[in-house]
C-alpha positions as MATLAB code, in Angstrom:
seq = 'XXXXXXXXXXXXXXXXXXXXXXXXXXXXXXXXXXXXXXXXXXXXXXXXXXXXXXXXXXXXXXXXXXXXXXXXXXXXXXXXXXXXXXXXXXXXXXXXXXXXXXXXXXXXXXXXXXXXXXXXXXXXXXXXXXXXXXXXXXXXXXXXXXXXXXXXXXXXXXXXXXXXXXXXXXXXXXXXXXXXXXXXXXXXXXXXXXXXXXXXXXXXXXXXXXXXXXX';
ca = [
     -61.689  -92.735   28.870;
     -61.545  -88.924   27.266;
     -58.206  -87.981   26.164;
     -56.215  -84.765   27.775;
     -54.795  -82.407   25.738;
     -52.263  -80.338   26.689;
     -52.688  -76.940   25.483;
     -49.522  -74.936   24.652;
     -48.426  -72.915   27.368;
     -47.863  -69.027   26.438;
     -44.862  -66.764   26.880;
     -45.289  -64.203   30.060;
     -45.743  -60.724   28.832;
     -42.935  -58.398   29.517;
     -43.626  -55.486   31.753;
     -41.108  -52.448   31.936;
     -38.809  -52.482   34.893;
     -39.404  -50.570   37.642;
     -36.146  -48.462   36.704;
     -37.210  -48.045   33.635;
     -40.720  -46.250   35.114;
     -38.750  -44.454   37.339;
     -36.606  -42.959   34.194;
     -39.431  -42.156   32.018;
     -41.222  -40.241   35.085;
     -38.140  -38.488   35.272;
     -37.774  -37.329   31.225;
     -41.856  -36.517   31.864;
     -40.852  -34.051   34.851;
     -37.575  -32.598   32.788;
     -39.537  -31.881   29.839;
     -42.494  -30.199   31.496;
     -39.661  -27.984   33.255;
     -38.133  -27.077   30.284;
     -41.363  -25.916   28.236;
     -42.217  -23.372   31.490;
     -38.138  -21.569   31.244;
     -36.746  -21.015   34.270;
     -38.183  -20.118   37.172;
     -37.049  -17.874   40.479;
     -38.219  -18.371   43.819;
     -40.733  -15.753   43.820;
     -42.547  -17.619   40.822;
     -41.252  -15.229   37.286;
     -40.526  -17.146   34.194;
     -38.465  -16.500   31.269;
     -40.226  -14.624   28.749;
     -43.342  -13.227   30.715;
     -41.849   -9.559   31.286;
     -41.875   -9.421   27.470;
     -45.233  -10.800   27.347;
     -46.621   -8.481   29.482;
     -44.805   -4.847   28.582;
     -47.642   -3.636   26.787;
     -49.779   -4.293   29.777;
     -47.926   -2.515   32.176;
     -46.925    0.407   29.486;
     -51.028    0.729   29.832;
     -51.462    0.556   33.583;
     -50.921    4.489   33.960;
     -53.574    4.936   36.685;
     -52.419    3.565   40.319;
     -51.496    4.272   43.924;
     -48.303    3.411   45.240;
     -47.994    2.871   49.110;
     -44.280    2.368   50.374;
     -41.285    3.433   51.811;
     -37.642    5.585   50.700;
     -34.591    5.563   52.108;
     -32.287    8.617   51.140;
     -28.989    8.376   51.730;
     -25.912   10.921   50.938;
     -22.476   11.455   52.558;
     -23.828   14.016   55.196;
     -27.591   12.374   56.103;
     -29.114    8.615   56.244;
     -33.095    9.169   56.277;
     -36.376    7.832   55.293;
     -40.270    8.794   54.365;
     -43.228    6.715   54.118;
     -45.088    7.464   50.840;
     -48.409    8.052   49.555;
     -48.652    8.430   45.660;
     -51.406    8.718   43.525;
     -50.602    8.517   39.805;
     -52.831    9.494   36.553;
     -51.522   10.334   33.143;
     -52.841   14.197   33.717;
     -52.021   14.194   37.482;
     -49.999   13.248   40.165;
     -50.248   13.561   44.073;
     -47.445   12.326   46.663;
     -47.619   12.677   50.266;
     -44.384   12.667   51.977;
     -44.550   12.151   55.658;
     -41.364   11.380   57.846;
     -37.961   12.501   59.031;
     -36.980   13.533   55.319;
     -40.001   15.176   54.671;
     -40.030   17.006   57.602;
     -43.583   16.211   59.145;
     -46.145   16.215   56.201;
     -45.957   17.451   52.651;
     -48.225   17.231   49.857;
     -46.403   17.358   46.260;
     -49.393   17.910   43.307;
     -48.779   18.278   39.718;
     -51.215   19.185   37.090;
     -50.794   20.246   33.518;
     -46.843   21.363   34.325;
     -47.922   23.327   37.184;
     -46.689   21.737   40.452;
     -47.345   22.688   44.223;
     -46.058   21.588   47.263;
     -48.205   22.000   50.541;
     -47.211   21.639   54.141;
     -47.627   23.442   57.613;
     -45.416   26.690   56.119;
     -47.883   27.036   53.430;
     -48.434   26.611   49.345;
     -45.549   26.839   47.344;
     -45.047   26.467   43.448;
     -42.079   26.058   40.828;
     -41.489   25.041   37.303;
     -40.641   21.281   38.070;
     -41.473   19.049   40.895;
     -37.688   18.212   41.340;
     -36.905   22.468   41.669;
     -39.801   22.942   44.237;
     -38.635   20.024   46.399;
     -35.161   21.364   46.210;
     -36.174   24.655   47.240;
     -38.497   23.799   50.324;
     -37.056   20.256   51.257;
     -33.450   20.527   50.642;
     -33.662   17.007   48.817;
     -35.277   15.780   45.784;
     -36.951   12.707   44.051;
     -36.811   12.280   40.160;
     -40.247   12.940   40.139;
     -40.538   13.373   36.388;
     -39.017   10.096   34.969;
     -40.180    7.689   38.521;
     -44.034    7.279   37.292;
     -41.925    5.061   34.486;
     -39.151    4.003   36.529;
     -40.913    2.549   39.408;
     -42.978    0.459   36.756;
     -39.770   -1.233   35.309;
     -39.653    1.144   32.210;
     -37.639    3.879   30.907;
     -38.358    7.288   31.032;
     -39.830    9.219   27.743;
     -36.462   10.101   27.319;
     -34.893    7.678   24.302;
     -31.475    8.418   25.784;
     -31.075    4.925   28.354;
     -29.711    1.879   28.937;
     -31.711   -0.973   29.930;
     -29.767   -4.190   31.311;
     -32.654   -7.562   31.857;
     -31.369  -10.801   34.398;
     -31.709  -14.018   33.017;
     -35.445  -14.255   32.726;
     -35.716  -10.859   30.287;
     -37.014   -8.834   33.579;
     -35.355   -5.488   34.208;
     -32.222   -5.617   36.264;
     -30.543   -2.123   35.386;
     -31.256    1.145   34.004;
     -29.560    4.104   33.143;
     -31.006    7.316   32.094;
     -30.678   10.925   32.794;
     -27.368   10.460   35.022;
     -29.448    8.091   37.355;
     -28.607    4.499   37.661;
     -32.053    2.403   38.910;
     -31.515   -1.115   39.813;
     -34.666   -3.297   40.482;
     -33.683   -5.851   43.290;
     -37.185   -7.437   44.207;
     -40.711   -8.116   42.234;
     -44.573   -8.860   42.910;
     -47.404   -9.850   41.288;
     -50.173   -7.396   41.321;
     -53.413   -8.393   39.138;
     -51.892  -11.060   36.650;
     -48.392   -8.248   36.001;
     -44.718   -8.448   37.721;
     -43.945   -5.254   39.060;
     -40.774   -3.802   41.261;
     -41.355   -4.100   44.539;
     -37.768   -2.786   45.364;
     -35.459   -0.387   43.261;
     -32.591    1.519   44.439;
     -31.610    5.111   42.859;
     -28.405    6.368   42.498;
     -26.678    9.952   41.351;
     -23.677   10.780   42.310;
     -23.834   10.555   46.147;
     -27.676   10.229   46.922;
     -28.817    7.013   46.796;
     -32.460    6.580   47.183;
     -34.100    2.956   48.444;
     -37.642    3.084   47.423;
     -39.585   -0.196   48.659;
     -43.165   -0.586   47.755;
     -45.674   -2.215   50.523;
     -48.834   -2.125   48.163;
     -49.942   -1.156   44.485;
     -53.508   -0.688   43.943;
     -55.293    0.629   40.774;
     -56.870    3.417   41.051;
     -59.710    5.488   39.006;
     -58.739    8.690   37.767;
];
């Protein structure tokens, strides 16, 4: 009659507890967090305004479609905006309550008009000429920067970042800018909402659409 062996019976392999899957998912999902920075609910991360400065220091060409809102002690008004932006030349139309129907401010090679349904008019700075025929004005000069999230030519600023590096607060020229909203426009975080103050005006500029633009 054959002989049965008995064959040595082998340990059961340990597998990892389900806890202990559960905690290693969790170190997984912490780490990947923590290489990306923080992150706001309209998507910026830590680090990519620095990353992309130079990039929007180079976008000088663009139209801006939006909205201000001036406000002083004796008026609360707004104008819907038009503005066309090169590095030799600039062209806003300003239609609306504030701008009193429609006006066309142009500036090329420091000479700057300002047409509307009274005629052509001219001065030595934008800011002058809408004084004169407008009663109000816009830091025309320093915005093309300012509405990008960067200072003014101007050395003379302060510049104040949140806590992802982005722009939060400027100061230049007597004006304090602060930029309360952002979007993405082709791969770059730009303002999408910046209030203006000096001394009693307070301008609320809120931009609907950037496009680039050919000059």
């Amino acid at each position: 009659m054959p002989t049965l062996t008995s064959l040595p019976l082998r340990s059961p392999v340990a597998l990892p507890s389900p806890r202990l899957w559960i905690v290693g998912l969790t170190l997984l999902l912490l780490a990947g967090c923590a290489s990306q920075g923080p992150v706001d609910e309209s998507g910026r991360q830590a680090g990519q305004w620095e990353r992309q400065q130079a990039e929007v220091e180079a976008f000088d060409t663009w139209t801006l479609v939006g909205k201000a809102g001036l406000r002083t002690s004796q008026e609360n008004v707004s104008a819907n905006l038009d503005w066309n932006q090169t590095p030799y030349y600039f062209r806003m139309l300003i239609s609306g309550p504030f701008g009193g129907g429609r006006n066309v401010l142009e500036g090329r090679e420091g000479r700057f008009s300002l047409s509307n349904s009274d005629g052509r008019f001219e001065a030595e700075t934008p800011e002058a000429l809408m004084e004169e025929q407008l009663g109000w004005s816009l830091p025309v000069s320093a915005m093309p920067d300012w509405v990008r999230g960067l200072p003014g030519e101007n050395d003379n600023y302060q510049m104040e970042t949140d806590e992802l590096g982005f722009p939060s607060h400027l100061t230049q020229n007597g004006w304090e800018i602060d930029y309360r909203d952002w979007e993405q426009f082709e791969g770059m975080w730009l303002p999408r909402r910046l209030i203006m103050n000096y001394d009693d005006v307070r301008i609320t500029l809120v931009v609907n659409q950037w496009q680039a633009s050919d000059e």
